[in-house]
C-alpha positions in Angstrom: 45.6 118.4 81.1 47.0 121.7 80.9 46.7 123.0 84.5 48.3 119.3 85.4 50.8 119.7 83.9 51.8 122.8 85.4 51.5 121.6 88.4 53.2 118.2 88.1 56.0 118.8 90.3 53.6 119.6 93.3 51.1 116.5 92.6 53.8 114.1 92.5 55.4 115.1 95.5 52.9 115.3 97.5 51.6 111.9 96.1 55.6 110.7 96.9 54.8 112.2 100.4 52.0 110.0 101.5 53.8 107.1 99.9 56.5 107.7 102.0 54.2 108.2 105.3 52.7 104.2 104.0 56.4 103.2 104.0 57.5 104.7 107.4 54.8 102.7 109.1 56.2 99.3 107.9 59.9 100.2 108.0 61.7 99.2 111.3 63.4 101.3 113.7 67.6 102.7 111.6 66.2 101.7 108.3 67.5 103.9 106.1 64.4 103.4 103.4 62.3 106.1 104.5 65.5 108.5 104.2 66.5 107.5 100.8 62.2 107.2 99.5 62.6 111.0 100.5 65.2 112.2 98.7 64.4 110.0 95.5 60.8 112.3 95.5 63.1 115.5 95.8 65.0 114.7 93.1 62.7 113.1 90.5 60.9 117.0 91.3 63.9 118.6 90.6 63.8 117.2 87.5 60.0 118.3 86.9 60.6 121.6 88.5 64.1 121.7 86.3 61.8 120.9 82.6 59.7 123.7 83.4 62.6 126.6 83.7 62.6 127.3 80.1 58.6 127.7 79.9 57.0 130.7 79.0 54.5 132.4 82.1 51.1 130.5 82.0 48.6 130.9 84.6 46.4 127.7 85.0 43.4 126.7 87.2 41.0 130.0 86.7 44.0 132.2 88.0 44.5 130.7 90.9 48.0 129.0 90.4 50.9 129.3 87.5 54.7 129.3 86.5 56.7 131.9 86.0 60.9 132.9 86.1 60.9 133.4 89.1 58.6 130.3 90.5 61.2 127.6 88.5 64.1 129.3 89.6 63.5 129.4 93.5 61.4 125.8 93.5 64.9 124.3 91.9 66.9 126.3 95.0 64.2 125.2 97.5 64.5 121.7 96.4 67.9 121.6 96.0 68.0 122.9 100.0 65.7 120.7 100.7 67.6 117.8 99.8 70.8 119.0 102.2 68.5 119.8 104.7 68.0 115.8 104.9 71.2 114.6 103.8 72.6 116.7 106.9 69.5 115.6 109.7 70.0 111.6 108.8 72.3 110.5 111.5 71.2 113.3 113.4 67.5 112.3 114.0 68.4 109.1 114.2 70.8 109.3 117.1 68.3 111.3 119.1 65.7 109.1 118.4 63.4 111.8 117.0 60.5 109.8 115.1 62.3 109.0 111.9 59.5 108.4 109.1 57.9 112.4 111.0 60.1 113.9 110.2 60.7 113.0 106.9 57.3 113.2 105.5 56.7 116.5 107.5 60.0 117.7 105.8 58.7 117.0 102.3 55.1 118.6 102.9 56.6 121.8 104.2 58.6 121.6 100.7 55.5 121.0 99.2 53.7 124.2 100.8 56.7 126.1 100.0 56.1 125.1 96.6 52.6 126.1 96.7 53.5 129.5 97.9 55.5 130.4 95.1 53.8 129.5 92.5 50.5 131.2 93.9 48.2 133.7 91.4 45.5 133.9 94.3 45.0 134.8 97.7 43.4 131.8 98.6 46.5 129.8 97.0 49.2 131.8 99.1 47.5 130.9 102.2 46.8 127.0 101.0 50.6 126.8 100.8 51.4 129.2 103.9 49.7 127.0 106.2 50.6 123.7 104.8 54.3 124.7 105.4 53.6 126.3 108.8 51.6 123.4 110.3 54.4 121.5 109.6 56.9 123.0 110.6 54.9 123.7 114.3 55.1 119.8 114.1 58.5 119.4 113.1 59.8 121.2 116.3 57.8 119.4 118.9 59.3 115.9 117.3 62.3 115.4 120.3 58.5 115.0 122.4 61.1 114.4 125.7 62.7 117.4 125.0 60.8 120.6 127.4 63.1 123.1 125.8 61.8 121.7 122.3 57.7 121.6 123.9 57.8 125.2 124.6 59.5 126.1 121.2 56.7 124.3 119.9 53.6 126.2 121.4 55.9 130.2 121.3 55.6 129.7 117.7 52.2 127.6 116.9 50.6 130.4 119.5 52.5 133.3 117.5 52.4 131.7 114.1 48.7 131.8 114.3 48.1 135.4 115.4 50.6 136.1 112.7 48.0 134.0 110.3 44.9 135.9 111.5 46.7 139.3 110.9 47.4 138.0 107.3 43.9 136.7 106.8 42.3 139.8 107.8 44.2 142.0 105.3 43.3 139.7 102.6 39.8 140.2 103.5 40.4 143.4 103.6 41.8 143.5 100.3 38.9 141.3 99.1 36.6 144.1 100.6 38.7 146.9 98.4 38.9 145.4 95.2 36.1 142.6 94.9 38.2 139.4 93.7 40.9 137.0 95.3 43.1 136.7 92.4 46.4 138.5 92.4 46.0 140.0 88.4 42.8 141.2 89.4 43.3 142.8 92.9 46.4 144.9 90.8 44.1 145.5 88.3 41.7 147.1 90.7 43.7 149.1 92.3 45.7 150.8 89.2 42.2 151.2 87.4 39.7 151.0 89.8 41.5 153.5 91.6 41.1 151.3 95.1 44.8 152.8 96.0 43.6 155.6 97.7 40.6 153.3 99.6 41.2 153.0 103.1 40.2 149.0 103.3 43.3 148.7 100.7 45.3 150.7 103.0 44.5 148.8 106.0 44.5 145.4 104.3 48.0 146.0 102.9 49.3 146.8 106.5 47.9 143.7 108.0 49.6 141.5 105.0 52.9 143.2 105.9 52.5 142.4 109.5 52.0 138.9 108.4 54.7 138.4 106.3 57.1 140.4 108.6 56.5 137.5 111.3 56.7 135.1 108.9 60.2 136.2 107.7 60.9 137.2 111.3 61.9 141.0 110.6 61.9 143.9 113.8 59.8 144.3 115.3 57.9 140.7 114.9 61.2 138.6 115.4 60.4 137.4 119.0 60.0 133.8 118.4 63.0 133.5 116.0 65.9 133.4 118.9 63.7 131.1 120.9 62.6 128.7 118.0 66.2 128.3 117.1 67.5 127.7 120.2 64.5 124.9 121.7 64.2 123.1 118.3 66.4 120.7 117.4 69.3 121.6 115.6 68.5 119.7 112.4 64.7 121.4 112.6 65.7 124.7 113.2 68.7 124.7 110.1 65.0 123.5 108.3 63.6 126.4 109.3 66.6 128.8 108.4 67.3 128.2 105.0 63.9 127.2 102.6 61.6 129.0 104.0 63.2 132.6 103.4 63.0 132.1 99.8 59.5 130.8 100.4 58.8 134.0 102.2 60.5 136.0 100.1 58.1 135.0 97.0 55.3 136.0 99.4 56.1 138.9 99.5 57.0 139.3 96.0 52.9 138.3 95.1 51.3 140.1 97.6 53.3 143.4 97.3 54.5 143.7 93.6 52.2 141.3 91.8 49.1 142.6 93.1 49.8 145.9 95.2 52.2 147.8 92.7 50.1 150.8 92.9 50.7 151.2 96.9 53.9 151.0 96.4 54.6 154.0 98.2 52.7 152.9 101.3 54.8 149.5 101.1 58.0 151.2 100.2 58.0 153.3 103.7 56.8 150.4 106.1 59.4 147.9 104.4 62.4 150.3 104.6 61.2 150.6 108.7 61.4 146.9 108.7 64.6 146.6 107.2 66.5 149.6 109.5 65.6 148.1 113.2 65.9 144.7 111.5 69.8 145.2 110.5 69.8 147.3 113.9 68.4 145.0 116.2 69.8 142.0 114.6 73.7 142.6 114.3 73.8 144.4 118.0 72.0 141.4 120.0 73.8 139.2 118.1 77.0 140.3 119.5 76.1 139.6 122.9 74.9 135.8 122.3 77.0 132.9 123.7 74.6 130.2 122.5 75.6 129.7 118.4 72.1 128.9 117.2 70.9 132.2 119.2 73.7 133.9 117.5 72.6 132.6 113.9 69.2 133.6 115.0 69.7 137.0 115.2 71.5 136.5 111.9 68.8 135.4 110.4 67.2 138.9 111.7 69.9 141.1 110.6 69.8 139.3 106.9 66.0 139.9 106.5 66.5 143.3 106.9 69.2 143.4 104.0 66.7 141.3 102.0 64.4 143.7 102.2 66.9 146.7 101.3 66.2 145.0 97.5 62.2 144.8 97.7 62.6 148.7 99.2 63.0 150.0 96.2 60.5 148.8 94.5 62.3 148.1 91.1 63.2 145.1 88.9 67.1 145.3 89.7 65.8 145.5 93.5 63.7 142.4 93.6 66.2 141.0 91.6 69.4 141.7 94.3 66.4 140.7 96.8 66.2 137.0 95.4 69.7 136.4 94.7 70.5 137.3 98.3 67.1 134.9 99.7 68.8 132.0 97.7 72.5 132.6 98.6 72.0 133.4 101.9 69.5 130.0 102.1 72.4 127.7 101.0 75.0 129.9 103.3 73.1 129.2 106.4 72.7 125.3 105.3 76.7 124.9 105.5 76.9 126.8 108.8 74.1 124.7 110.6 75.6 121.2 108.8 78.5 121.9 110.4 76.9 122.4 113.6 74.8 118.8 113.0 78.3 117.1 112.2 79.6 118.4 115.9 76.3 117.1 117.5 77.8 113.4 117.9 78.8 111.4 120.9 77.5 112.0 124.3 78.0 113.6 127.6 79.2 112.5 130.2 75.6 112.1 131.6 74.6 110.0 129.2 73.2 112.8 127.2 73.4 112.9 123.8 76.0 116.0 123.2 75.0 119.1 121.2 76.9 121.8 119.6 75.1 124.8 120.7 77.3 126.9 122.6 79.8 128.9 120.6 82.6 127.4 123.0 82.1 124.1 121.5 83.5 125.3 118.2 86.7 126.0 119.3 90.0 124.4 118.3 87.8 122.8 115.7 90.3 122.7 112.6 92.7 120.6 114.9 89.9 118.4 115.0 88.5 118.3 111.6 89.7 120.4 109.3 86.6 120.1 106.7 84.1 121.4 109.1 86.7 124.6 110.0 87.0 125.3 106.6 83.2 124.6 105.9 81.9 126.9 108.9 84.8 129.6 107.6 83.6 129.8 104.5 80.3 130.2 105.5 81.3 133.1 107.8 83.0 135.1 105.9 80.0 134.9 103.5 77.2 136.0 106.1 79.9 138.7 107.5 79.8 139.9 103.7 83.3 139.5 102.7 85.1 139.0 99.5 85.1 136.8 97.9 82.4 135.1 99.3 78.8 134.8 97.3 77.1 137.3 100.8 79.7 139.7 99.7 78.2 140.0 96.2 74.5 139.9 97.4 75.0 142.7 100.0 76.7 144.7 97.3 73.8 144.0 95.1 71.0 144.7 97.9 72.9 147.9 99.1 73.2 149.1 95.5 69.4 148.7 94.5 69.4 150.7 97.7 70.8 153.4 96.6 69.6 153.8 93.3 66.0 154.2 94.1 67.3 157.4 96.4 67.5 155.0 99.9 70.8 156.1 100.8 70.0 156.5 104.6 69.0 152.8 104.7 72.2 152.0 102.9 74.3 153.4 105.3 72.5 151.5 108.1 73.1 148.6 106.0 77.0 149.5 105.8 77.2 150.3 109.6 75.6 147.3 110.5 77.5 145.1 108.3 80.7 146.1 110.0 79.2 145.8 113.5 77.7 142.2 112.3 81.5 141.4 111.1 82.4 141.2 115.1 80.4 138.2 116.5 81.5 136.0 112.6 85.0 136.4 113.3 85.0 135.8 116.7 83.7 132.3 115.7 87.0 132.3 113.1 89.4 133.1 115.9 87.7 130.4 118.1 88.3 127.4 115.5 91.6 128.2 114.8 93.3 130.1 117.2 91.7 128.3 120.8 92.5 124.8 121.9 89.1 122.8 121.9 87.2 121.8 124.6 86.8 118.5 123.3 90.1 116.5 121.8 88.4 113.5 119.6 88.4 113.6 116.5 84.9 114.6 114.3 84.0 111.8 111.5 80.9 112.5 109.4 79.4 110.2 107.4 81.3 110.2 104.1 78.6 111.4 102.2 78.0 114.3 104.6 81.3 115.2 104.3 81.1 115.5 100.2 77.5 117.4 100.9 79.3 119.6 102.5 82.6 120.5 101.0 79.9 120.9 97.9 77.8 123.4 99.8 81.2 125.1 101.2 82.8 125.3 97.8 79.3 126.5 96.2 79.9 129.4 99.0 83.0 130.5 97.3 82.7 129.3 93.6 79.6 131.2 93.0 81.3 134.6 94.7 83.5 134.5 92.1 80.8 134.0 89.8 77.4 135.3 90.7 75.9 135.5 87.5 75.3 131.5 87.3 72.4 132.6 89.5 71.7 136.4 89.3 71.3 135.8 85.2 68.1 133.7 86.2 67.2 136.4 89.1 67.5 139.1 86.3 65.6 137.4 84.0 62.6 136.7 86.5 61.8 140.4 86.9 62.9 141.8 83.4 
């Protein structure tokens, strides 16, 4: 009863899942039902998820799953992303006729995976949850089945994803091979006292789990399908894939690196900080040349791993710590910026064709049109460019300070450089919504409860720049 318990929140939502999937076959075509059965199983979660936040570490079913600080803290941010993510794809996957009920139930297993994966104590777990959220997600963005750009998003990343799976699978065998067991406590047992660090299998197993979960974050130089996922999926899919799944990744690495692989820490430390320079490189330069806004937010997404990363470089608690508060804040950052892009994507062409905000043109004049959605996508600017007040300035400061103080001041000044760089292609999407006379002269009219969801998510944006420690007081905690 014990090991149930601990994972309650996972066993009723997956059981809410395939009650949901029953429900979608009997539901007919703009019901709402399936939407709303969706986000009831998310909440009643949070509240499971939210009951175990004040429980001691406990590791149930023989080692291979438990809770921890830092497993309640980002499964309440997943799920509390993971109910935006819906709120904002509602009217959108119901205007483009993308199989309703799909989309929802895929949505809530990825969740579920994500879950999984950060709670994991065993190889064999990480993987279990990995997968879970990976095939769905390959599903999730060959929904719009009409769409070619969306078809051939599809089979870049299912063909990509599962190299990126084999290359993780092999260094956990390899790590298997090194150690003898499958469970995290062991493996870090048998390197630091077994004295496998120095083994070459560990060596060669821990470079293969990097290159796994560098793909899977989508750091330099494994970022290739991230520009071209973004930009085929549909919107609503790929703001899915932007936000949760970074802090899912992020705990990936947190297991496979510091949980079980402390004592390599100096092997780890020198391919990470790699990572992290030609992903803050790579990212903020080719981002400046991108016309196409989902492309641009791609290479965001690039140039924000490899901050993310400056945290885990250093390979101390105050590091990890910077590392998740910038996973979750920039998750929730990225939400607002791709709502607001979901909220544009109304009406049609004049083709016929439904209209989609996806050039960085179509933002223009945009506070003469609605001022919420300027103020939202400001907001949410400022914060990726790393400006103050703004909760991205805080994290970057945190990040770039970890940085520092474990003697990675070269990678710090990347990280400065390329923060100012990165500035350029933000505010050019500023001067566009205020200071250009839109394309487009109707007004924009979200739902109304799309418009609270997001003057929420903006004002979080703001609110919690001015006072990070509401989160970074349960980041510190995690790793004390």
């Amino acid at each position: 009863m014990d090991s149930l318990t601990i994972a309650a929140p996972e066993i009723f939502l997956l059981t809410a899942t395939c009650i949901v999937l029953v429900v979608s076959l009997f539901t007919r075509a703009g019901s709402n039902a399936v939407y709303w059965l969706s986000q009831l199983s998310l909440i009643v979660t949070l509240f499971f998820v939210w009951g175990q936040t004040q429980t001691d570490p406990v590791v149930a079913y023989v080692g291979a799953y438990g809770i921890d600080g830092m497993s309640s803290t980002l499964k309440v941010w997943l799920l509390i992303v993971g109910i935006g993510v819906l709120l904002y794809s509602r009217d959108y996957v119901s205007a483009r006729r993308i199989q309703r009920g799909e989309y929802f139930v895929l949505a809530l297993f990825a969740i579920a995976g994500m879950m999984i994966m950060v709670s994991a104590k065993h190889l064999l777990t990480v993987y279990l949850g990995l997968e879970l959220l990976a095939l769905s997600q390959y599903a999730m963005v060959a929904l719009a089945r009409d769409d070619g750009d969306a078809s051939e998003a599809a089979m870049k990343y299912f063909v990509l994803g599962a190299l990126a799976s084999g290359m993780l699978l092999y260094g956990m065998s390899m790590i298997y091979g090194a150690t003898g067991s499958l469970e995290l406590a062991a493996i870090r047992d048998a390197v630091v006292v077994g004295g496998a660090e120095g083994s070459v299998p560990a060596r060669f197993g821990l470079t293969f789990l990097i290159v796994g979960i560098a793909f899977k974050l989508g750091a330099v130089p494994f970022h290739m399908w991230v520009p071209d996922v973004y930009e085929g999926a549909p919107t609503s899919v790929a703001m899915f894939i932007a936000t949760a799944p970074k802090i899912a990744a992020f705990a990936m690495l947190i297991r496979l690196l510091v949980d079980a692989l402390p004592a390599l820490n100096t092997d780890w430390q020198a391919m990470l900080a790699i990572l992290a320079a030609l992903s803050m490189i790579v990212g903020n330069l080719v981002a400046i040349a991108q016309t196409n806004i989902k492309r641009m937010l791609a290479y965001s997404t690039i140039s924000n791993v490899g901050f993310l990363l400056l945290g885990i470089v250093g390979a101390t608690p105050a590091g990890y710590s910077a590392a998740m508060f910038y996973a979750i804040t920039y998750s929730f950052t990225t939400l607002a910026a791709f709502g607001v892009l979901i909220a544009l994507s109304r009406g049609t062409r004049e083709d016929g064709s439904p209209f989609e905000a996806v050039m960085i043109d179509d933002l223009a004049g945009l506070a003469k049109r609605n001022s919420l959605l300027a103020g939202v996508m400001l907001l949410a600017m400022i914060s990726l460019a790393g400006v103050p007040p703004m909760v991205g300035f805080y994290a970057k400061l945190a990040v770039l300070r970890a940085a520092v103080d474990a003697g990675f001041t070269w990678l710090a000044l990347i990280g400065v450089a390329m923060s100012v760089a990165g500035a350029f292609y933000y505010l050019r999407v500023i001067k566009l919504m205020f200071f250009d006379e839109p394309l487009v002269t109707s007004e924009v009219t979200p739902a109304g409860d799309v418009s609270a969801g997001l003057a929420v998510n903006g004002l979080a944006v703001l609110l919690l720049g001015i006072f990070p420690s509401v989160i970074m007081a349960a980041c510190i905690a995690a790793f004390a």
